[in-house]
N, C-alpha and C positions, 0 to 999 in steps of 0.2 A: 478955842477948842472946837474941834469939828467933830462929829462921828458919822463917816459914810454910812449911807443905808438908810436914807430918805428923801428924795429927790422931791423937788415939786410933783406937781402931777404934770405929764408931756415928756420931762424930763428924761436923755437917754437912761440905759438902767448897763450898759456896758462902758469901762473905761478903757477907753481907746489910747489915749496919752500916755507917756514913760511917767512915772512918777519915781521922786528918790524918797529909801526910805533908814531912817538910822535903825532900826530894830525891826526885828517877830516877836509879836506875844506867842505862846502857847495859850492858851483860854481854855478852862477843863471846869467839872464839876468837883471833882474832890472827892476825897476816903478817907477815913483814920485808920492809922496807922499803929491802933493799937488798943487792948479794951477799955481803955480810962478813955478816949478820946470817940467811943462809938455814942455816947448817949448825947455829948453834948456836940459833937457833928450833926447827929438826927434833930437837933434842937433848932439848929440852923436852917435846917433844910428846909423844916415844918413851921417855923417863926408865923405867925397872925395867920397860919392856916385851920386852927382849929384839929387839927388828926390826936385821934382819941388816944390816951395815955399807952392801952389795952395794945392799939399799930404798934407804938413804938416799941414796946416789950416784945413784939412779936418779932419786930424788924431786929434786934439786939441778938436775939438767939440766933439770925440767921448770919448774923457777923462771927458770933461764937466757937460755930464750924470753922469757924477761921482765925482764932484766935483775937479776932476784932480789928486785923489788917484787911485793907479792901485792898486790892494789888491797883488801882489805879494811878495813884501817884508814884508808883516803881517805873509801873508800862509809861508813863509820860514821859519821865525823867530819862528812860532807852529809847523813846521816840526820839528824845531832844537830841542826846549822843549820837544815834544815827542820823540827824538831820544836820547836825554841825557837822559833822565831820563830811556828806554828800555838798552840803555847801562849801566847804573850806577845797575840794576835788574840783567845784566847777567856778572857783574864783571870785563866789560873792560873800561881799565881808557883809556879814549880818549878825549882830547878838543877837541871842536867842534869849526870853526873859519867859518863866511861867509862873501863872496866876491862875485859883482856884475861883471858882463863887461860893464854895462851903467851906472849904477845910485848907490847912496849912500847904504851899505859901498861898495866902487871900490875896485875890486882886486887887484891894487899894494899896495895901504893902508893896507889893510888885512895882505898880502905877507910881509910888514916893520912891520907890528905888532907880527905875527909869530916872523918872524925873531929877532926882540928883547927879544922874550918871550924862545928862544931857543931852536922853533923845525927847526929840517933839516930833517925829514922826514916825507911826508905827502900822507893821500889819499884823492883822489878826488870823490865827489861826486857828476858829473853833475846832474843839475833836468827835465833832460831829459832819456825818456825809449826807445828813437831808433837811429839808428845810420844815421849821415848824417853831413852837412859839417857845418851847423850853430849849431845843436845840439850834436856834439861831437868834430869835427875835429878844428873846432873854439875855443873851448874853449881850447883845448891844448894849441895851439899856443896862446891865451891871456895869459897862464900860461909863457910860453919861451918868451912870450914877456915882459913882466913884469920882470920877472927876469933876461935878457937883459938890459932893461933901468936899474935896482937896479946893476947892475955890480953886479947879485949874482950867486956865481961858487957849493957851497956847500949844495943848497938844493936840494932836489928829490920829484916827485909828481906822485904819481903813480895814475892810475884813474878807479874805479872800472868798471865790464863793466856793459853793459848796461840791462834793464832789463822785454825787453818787454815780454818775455813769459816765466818768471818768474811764479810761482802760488802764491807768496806774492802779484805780481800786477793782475793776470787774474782771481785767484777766487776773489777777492773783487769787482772786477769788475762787473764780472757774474752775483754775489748777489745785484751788485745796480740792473741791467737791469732786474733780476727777481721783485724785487719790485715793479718796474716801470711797467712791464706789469701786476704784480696781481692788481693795480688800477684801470682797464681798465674792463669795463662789462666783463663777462665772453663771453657773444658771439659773443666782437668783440677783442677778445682778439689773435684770431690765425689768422687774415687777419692785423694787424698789420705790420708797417715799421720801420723795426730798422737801423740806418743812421747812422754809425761813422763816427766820423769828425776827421782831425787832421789838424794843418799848411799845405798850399799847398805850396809848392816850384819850383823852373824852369825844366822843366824835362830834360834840360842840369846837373844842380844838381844831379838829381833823377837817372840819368844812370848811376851816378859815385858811386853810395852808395845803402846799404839793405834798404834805409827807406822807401820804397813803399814796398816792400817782406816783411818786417819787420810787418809794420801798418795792414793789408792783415793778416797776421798769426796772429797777437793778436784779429784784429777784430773778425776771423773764430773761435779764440779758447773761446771767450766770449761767442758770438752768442750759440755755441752747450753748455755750461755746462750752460748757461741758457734759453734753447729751445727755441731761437727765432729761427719762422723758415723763415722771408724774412728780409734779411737784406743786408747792403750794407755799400762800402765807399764813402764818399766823402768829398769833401776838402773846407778851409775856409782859411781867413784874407791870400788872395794874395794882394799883394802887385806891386811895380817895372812897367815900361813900360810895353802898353798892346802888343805892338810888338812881348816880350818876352814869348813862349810859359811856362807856368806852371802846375800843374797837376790839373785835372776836372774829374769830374764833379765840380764847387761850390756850396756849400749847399741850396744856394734860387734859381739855377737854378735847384736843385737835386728837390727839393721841389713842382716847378713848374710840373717836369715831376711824381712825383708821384700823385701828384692831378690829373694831365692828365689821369692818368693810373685806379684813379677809387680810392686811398686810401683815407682813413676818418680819420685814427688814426697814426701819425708820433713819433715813441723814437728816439730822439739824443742824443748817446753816445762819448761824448769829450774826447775819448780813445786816440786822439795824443797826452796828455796835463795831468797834476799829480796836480793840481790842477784850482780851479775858477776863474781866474784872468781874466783881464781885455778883452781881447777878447774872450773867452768863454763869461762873460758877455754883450758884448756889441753885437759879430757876432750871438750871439744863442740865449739869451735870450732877445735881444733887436729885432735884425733885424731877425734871422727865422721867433720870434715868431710873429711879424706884418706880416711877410709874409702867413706863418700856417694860421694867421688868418683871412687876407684878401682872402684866397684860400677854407677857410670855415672848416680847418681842424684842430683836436683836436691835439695837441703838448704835449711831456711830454721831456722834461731835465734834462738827469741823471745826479748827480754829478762828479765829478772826483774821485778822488782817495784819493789826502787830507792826514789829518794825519790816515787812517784806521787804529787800530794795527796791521792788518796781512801786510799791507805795510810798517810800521815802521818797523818790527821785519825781514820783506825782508832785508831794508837797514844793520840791523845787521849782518844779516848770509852774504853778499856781504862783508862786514869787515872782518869777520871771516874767509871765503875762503881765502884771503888773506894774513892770521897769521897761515895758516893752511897747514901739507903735504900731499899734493894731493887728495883736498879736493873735496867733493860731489856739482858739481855746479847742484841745482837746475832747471827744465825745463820742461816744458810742449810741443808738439806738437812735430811735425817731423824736424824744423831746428837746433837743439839742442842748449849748450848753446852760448851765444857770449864770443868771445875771449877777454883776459885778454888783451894782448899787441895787440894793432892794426899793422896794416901790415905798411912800410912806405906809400904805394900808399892808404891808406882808406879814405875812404869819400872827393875824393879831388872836387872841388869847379863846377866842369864843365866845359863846353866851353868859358864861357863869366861868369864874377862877375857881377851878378844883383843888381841892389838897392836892399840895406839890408830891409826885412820887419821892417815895423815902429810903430807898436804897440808890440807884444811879441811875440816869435819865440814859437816853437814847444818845450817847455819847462816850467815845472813848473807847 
């Protein structure tokens, strides 16, 4: 059993060589799917982290609004549809397998089902577009762990890298946020606030990993190819002791200061996140938009990303580099592309392990 994404130290960190591969994981976080299945998903999540009874109850009511379905496991399973059938178009036979780290179908089930189906070589596709310790470095190790418990020595999982400034992910982007401001009168369309949002995490985290440098370049690279000209980051669904410092501004206090500041017209673009799931719905279009509209101010919410095609046909050409000798990785801006093989020290956890967030991570 190998799992790419530790190299000696020296070590390239790009794979240059074709490799063959029998399978795509999907790799996701997971939702339930339904009220009987939200306490004991939150249970998972929070497992030896200690998060007070008091969170959970709190996090429970915010599935409620929703009948206790997180739409994440929907939006994957249309990812998947869309990406079979853009691969089945450009002639690569790949099954496509998905596997949660919380909730149904679980990564080690997935990983025994592969394994009887007879591949031993796999890529990974997290559904996350930056790099950091829940959304990359985490999911390795659920992979090595899994295959640990399975006492399995003979598969390999190599994991594509990541793909925030990508132009499969930042012009589709660009194009929502343009739409979003051609709605808007035309004369208050250039005094307008465009706000990106992503998962906020402990900035003990944040100093260990690109995913604030990361967030910051994609939000800069949207912003200019769709002429907004005031815009900003900031952060949403913290989680864990208020002790623990995390990264801010948060979006309804972001929100508070922009009303202060004189603005009328607010875009929130949920560029940390590849599709609508549950906390986009519930931190943006629930609690912003009561806020927006206690504040007296006009709100609009871009969508995510979704199954776009120029986002699906991303995830192809990321396979294809892959199968390819020293292939064209695509990129936009000045941090070029990210590395194939992560370094062994990448995205490690921080000072202190925080209570895991309890709705959905920066993923998906």
């Amino acid at each position: 059993m190998t799992i790419q994404g530790a190299p000696r130290p020296g070590a390239p960190l790009f794979a240059d060589a074709p490799q063959t591969y029998d399978a795509l994981l999907v790799l996701s976080f997971g939702g339930p799917e339904g009220m009987d299945d939200v306490v004991p998903f939150l249970e998972n999540v929070t497992r030896g982290r200690n998060v007070p009874r008091e969170r959970l109850e709190e996090v429970v009511e915010h599935y409620a609004h929703f009948g206790g379905v997180s739409p994440i496991n929907q939006q994957n399973r249309a990812l998947i549809a869309a990406l079979n059938e853009e691969l089945g178009v450009h002639g690569i036979r790949l099954p496509i397998y998905f596997g949660n780290r919380n909730w149904h179908p679980l990564l080690p089930n997935t990983i025994v089902e592969m394994r009887a189906d007879g591949v031993r070589n796999v890529l990974v596709f997290v559904t996350s577009a930056y790099s950091s310790y829940s959304g990359c470095r985490q999911y390795r190790e659920d992979v090595m762990q899994a295959l640990d418990a399975l006492g399995e020595t003979e598969m390999r999982f190599d994991k594509l890298r990541v793909f925030y400034n990508h132009p499969g992910f930042i012009e589709p982007m660009a194009q929502r946020l343009r739409d979003a401001l051609a709605t808007l009168p035309e004369e208050r369309r250039a005094a307008a606030k465009v706000v990106f949002t992503a998962h906020s995490i402990p900035i003990a985290m944040a100093r260990c990993c690109a995913y604030e440098r990361q967030l910051r370049e994609a939000s800069r690279l949207v912003a200019e190819r769709s002429g907004a000209p005031h815009y900003r980051l900031a952060w949403q669904s913290r989680s864990g002791p208020p002790q623990v410092p995390w990264l801010e501004p948060d979006i309804l206090d972001d929100l508070d200061h922009l009303h202060a500041s004189g603005a009328r017209d607010v875009i929130i673009v949920p560029i940390g996140f590849i599709s609508d799931h549950l906390e986009v719905l519930f931190d943006l279009d629930v609690e912003a938009k009561e806020r927006a509209e206690a504040l007296g101010m006009a709100m609009i919410r871009v969508p995510s990303i979704g199954t776009d095609p120029a986002f699906v046909s991303m995830i192809r050409e990321l396979i294809e580099e892959r199968q390819t000798t020293n292939p064209e990785r695509r990129f936009l801006g000045a941090l070029g592309p990210s590395h194939d093989i992560c370094p062994i020290n990448c995205c490690q956890i921080g000072e202190r392990r925080p209570a895991s967030p309890v709705l959905e991570p920066a993923t998906a």
